[in-house]
C-alpha positions in Angstrom: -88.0 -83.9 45.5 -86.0 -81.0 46.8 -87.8 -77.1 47.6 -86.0 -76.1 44.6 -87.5 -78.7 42.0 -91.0 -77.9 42.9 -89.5 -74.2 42.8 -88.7 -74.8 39.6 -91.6 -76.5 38.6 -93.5 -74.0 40.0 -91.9 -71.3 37.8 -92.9 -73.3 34.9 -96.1 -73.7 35.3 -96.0 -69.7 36.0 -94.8 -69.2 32.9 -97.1 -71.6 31.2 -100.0 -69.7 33.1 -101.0 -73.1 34.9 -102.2 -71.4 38.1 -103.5 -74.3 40.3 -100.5 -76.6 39.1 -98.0 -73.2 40.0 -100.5 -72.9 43.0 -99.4 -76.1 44.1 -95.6 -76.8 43.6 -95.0 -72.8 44.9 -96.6 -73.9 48.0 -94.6 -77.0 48.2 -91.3 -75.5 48.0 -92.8 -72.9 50.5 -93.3 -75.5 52.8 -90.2 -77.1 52.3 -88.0 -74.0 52.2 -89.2 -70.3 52.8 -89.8 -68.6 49.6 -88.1 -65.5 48.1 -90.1 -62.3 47.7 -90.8 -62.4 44.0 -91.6 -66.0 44.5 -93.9 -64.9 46.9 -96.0 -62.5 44.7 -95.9 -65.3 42.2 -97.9 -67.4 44.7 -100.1 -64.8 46.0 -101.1 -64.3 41.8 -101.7 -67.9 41.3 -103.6 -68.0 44.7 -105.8 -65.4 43.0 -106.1 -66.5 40.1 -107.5 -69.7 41.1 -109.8 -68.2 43.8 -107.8 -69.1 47.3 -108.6 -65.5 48.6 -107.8 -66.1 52.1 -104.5 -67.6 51.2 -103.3 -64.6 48.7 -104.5 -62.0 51.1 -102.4 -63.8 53.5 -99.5 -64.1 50.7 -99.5 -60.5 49.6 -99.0 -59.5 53.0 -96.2 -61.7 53.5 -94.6 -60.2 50.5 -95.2 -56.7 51.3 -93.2 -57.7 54.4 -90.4 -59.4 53.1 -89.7 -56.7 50.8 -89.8 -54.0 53.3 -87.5 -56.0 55.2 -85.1 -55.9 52.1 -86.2 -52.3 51.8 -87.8 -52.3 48.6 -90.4 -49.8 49.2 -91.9 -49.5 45.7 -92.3 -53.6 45.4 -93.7 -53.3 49.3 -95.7 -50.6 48.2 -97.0 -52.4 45.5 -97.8 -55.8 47.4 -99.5 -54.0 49.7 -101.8 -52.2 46.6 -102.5 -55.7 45.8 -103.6 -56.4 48.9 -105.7 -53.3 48.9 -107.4 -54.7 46.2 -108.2 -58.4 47.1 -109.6 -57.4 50.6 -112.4 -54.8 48.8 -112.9 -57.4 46.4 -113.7 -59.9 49.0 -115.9 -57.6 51.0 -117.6 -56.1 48.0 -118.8 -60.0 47.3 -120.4 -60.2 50.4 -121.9 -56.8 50.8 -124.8 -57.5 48.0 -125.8 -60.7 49.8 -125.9 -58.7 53.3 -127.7 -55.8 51.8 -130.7 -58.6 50.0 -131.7 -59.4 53.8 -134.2 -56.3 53.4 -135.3 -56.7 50.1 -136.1 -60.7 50.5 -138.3 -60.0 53.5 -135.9 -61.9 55.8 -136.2 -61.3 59.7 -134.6 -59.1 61.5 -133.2 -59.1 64.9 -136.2 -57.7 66.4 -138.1 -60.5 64.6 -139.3 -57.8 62.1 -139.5 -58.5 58.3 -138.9 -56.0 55.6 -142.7 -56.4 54.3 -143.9 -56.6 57.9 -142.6 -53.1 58.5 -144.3 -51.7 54.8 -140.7 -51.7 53.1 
């Protein structure tokens, strides 16, 4: 298999809207051979779209920089909106779990409770 079968492959399954399969054979050819930049936003959407957030985070960036390096600042600029957008996500999911602490009477570093305190 060369980098630009599972390329290929990986388009495919793009275009058929198979994210974990596209997921998978856009990372291979990755691996094998570095990606171009609109290959690269394809992998950062199938990343997200089958719930690897650390690894389109880390794929967004990558294609914000590879297109200011080819001095495309409307495609960086947009990568790096993406970006924007998958970090808040991924700290707005752990915000409600951090901010139940209070409510669920768990301790707090003083060894306090919520109830013990008349919260």
């Amino acid at each position: 298999m060369t980098p630009a079968d599972a390329r290929a492959r990986g388009l495919e399954c793009f275009g058929r809207r198979a994210w974990a399969d596209a997921f998978a054979e856009l990372s291979a050819a990755d691996r094998e051979a570095p990606l171009e930049p609109e290959d690269i936003e394809r992998l950062a959407t199938a990343a997200y779209l089958v719930g690897r957030d650390v690894d389109c985070a880390a794929t967004w960036e990558r294609a914000h920089h590879a297109l200011l390096n080819r001095g495309d600042m409307v495609g960086a600029a947009r990568c790096a909106g993406w970006l924007v957008f998958v970090l808040l996500k991924a700290a707005s999911s752990r915000a409600p779990a951090a901010g139940s602490r209070g409510r669920t009477g768990c301790s707090t570093r003083s060894g306090e409770t919520a109830r013990s305190r008349g919260s």
